[in-house]
C-alpha positions as CSV (number, residue, x, y, z in Angstrom):
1,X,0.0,0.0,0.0
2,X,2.9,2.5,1.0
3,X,4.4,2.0,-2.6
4,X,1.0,2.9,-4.3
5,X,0.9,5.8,-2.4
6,X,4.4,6.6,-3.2
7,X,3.5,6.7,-6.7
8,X,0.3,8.9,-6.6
9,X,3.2,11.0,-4.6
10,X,5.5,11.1,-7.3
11,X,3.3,11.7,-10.6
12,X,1.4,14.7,-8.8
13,X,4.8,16.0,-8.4
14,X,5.8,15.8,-11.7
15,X,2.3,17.6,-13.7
16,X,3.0,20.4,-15.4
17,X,2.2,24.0,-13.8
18,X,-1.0,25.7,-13.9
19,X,-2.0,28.6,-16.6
20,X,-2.4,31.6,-15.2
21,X,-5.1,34.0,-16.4
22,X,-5.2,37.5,-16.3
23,X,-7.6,39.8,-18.2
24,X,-7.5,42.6,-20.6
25,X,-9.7,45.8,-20.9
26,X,-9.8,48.0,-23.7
27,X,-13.0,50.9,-24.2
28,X,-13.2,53.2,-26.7
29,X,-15.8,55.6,-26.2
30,X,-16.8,58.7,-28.5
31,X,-20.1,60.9,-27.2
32,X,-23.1,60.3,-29.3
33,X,-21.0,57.7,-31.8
34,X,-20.3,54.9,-29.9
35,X,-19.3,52.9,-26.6
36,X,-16.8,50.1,-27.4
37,X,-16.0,47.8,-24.7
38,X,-13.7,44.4,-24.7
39,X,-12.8,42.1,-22.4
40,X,-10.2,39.1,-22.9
41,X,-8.1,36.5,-21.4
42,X,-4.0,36.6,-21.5
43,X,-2.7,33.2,-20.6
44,X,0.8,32.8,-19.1
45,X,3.7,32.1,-21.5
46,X,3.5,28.4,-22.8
47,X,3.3,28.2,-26.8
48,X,-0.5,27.0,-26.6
49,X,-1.0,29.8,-24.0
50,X,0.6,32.3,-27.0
51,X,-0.9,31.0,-29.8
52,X,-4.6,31.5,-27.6
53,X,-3.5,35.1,-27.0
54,X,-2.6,35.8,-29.9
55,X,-6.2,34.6,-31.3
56,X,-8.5,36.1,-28.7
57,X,-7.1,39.5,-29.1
58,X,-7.1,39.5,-32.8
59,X,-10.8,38.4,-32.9
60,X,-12.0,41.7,-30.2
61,X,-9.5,44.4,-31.2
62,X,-10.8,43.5,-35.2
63,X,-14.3,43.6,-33.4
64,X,-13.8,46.6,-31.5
65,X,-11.9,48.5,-35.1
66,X,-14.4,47.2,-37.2
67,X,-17.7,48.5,-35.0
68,X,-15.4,52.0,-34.7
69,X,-14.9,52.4,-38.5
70,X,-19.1,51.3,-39.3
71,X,-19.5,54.7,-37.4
72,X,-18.5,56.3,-40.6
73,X,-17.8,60.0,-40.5
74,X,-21.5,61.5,-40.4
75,X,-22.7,61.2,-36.5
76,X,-25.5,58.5,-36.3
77,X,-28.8,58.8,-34.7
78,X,-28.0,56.4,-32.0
79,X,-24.3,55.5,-30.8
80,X,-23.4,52.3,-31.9
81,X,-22.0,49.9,-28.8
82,X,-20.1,46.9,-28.7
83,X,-19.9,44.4,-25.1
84,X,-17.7,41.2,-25.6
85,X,-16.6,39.3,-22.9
86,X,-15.0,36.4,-22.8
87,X,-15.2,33.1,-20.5
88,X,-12.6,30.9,-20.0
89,X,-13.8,27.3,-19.7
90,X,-10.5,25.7,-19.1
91,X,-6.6,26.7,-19.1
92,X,-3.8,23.8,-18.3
93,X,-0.7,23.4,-20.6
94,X,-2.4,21.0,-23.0
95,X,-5.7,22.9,-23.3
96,X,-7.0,26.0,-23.3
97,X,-10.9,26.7,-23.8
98,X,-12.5,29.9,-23.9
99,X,-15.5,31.6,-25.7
100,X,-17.0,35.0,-26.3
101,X,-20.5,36.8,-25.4
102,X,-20.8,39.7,-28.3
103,X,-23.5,42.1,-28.1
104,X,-23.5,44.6,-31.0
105,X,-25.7,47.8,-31.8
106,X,-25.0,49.7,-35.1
107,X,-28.9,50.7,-35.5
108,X,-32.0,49.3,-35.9
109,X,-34.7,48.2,-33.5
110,X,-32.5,46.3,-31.3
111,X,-28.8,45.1,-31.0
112,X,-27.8,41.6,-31.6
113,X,-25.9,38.9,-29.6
114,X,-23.5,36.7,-31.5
């Protein structure tokens, strides 16, 4: 029995360490054009954890720029607004899971959630 326990001793000792998670904020915000808002994950330095960053930012700053530029040069109506957040589901060295909650309002009766 000793010698089990020995093992489960040894191979909990030897699993890789954690990801850690911290998050980015980034708001852009013009009066009476728009309210921007994104919020994403960075993952510590592994080369899954960098090739997630690099991912998740790309996909909300091209968001974020995108929703900016729609807001042409004549000032809308109604501000246009962009929310994403993102939820990590899991973060370990092997595997890294995360998704996004968009809501976007360019117009229109009501704003959509992607």
């Amino acid at each position: 029995m000793l010698g089990r326990l020995g093992a489960l001793t040894t191979l909990s000792l030897l699993a890789p360490p954690a990801v850690t998670t911290t998050w980015v904020s980034k708001s852009v915000n013009k009066e009476n054009w728009y309210k921007l808002s994104v919020t994403y994950p960075k993952f510590s330095s592994t080369p899954l954890a960098n090739l997630a960053n690099n991912a998740i930012s790309t996909a909300a700053l091209t968001e974020l720029n995108d929703v900016k530029k729609s807001a042409g040069t004549t000032q809308p109506r109604v501000p246009s607004e962009l929310l994403w957040k993102t939820t990590v589901g899991t973060a370990t060295p092997n595997l890294i899971s995360a998704y996004a909650n968009i809501y976007e309002f360019e117009g229109g009766a009501h704003g959509i959630s992607v």
